[in-house]
N, C-alpha and C positions, 0 to 999 in steps of 0.2 A: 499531596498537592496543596490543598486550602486546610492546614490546623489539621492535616491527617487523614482527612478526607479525598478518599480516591472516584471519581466518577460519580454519582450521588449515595444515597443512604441505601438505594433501592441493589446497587453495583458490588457493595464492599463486601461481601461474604463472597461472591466469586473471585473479585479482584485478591481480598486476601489469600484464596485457596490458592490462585495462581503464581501470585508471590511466592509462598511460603512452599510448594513445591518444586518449583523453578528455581528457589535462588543460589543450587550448586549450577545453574548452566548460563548465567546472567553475572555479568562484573559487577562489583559493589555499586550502588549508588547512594545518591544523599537519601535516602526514605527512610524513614522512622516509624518503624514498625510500632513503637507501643505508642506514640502517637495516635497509629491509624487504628491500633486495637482500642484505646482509650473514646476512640468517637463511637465504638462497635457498643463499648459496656455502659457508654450514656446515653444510646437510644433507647428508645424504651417502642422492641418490637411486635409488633401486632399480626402480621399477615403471615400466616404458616409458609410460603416460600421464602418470604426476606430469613426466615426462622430456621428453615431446611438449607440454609446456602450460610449463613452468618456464623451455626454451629460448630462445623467441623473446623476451623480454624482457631474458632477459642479453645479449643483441645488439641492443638494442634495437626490436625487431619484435613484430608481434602475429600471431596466424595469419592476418591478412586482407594483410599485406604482405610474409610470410616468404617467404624464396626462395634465401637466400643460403647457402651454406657456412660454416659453424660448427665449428671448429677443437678438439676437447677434448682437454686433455694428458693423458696417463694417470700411474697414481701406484705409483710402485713395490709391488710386495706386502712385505706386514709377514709378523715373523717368525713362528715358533708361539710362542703363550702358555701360561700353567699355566691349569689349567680354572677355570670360577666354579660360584659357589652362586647359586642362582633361588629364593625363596619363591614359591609359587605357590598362592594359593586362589582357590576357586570358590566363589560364594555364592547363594543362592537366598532371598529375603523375602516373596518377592509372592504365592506360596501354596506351602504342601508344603515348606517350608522345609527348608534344607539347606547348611551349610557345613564345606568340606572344606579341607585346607594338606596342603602339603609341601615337600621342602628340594630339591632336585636338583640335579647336580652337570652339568655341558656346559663343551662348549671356549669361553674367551672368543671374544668378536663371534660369537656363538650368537642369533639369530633368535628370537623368541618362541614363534615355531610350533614350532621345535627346542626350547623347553625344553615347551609342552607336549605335543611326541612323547613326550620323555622319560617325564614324569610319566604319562602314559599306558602306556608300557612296563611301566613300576614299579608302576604302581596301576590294571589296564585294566577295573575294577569301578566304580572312582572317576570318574578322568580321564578318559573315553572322550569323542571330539567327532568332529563333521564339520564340513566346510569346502565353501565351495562357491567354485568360483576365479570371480574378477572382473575388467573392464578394472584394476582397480587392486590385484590380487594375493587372496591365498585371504582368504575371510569364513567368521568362525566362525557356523555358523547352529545348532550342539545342543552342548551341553555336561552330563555326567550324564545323557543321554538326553533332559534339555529342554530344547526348539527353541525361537530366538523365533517369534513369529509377527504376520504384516499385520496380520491383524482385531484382535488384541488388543492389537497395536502394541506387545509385547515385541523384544526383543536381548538380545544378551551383551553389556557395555559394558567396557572394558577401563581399569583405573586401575594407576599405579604412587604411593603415598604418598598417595591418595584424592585426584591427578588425574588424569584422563580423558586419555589416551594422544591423541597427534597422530597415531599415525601405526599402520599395521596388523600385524597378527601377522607377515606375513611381512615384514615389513623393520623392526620395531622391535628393539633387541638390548637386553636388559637390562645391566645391570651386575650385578658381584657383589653379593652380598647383599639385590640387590630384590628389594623385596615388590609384586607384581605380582598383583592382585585381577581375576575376569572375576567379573563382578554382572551378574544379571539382572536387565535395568531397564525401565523404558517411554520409551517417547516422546510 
């Protein structure tokens, strides 16, 4: 759909599975499969389900016919880098409105959730959140003391440049000098 990318980064090990054993019962279409595998071999995954779902497709298997041993090479470790700058606001529109920035300073290949520990160290009036851990790693559920919530079908929604993050606090790493937005939004 977007450079290969089917549904988000979180979708594509099922989406591929379902491709790649459906596509005797499905008419050709324009998808590009090594495309979509190309976006699978440059993320670099973190969360044991994106990792249990992502697998069987690079070996070509779905979890209905996985069984085999799967070979992964490991990658040398990299050296220490000089630290980055994080912008970080929080925004609130939807009532009671509120929006807060700041700069903070973290080791590069720094976690999201790590820069906002930080910002929370630095400003724990401000920043303050919770998290609640999932099969696919921590979910921010309060940020400023406002939680989303079911009934009113609020979240915190996470942008870096005003798009919508692929991927979760704990495994997205910013770059220096992004500006990294957590907006209260609906669904």
């Amino acid at each position: 759909r977007r450079n290969g990318m089917i549904g988000n980064i979180y979708s594509m090990g099922l989406a591929l599975q379902a491709l790649e054993t459906s596509s005797e019962f499905y008419a050709p279409r324009k998808w590009d499969r090594a495309q979509a595998f190309r976006v699978v071999y440059n993320h670099d995954y973190k969360q044991p389900m994106a990792i249990a779902q992502v697998l069987p497709p690079l070996v070509g298997k779905s979890y209905l016919n996985a069984g085999g041993v799967c070979h992964v090479r490991t990658l040398p470790l990299s050296p220490c880098t000089a630290p980055i700058t994080v912008q970080f606001s929080i925004t609130n529109t939807l009532k009671n409105y509120f929006h807060y920035s700041t700069s903070v300073c973290v080791p590069d290949n720094s976690t999201l959730l790590q820069v906002m520990e930080v910002a929370r160290n630095e400003k724990p009036d401000i920043f303050c959140f919770k998290t609640e851990q999932t099969p696919w790693g921590p979910f921010v559920t309060s940020i400023h003391g406002l939680a989303g919530n079911k009934t009113e079908r609020t979240y915190w929604q996470f942008f870096s440049c005003w798009s919508p993050l692929q991927e979760g606090v704990g495994t997205y790493k910013p770059k220096n000098w992004e500006h990294i937005q957590a907006i209260f939004s609906t669904y």
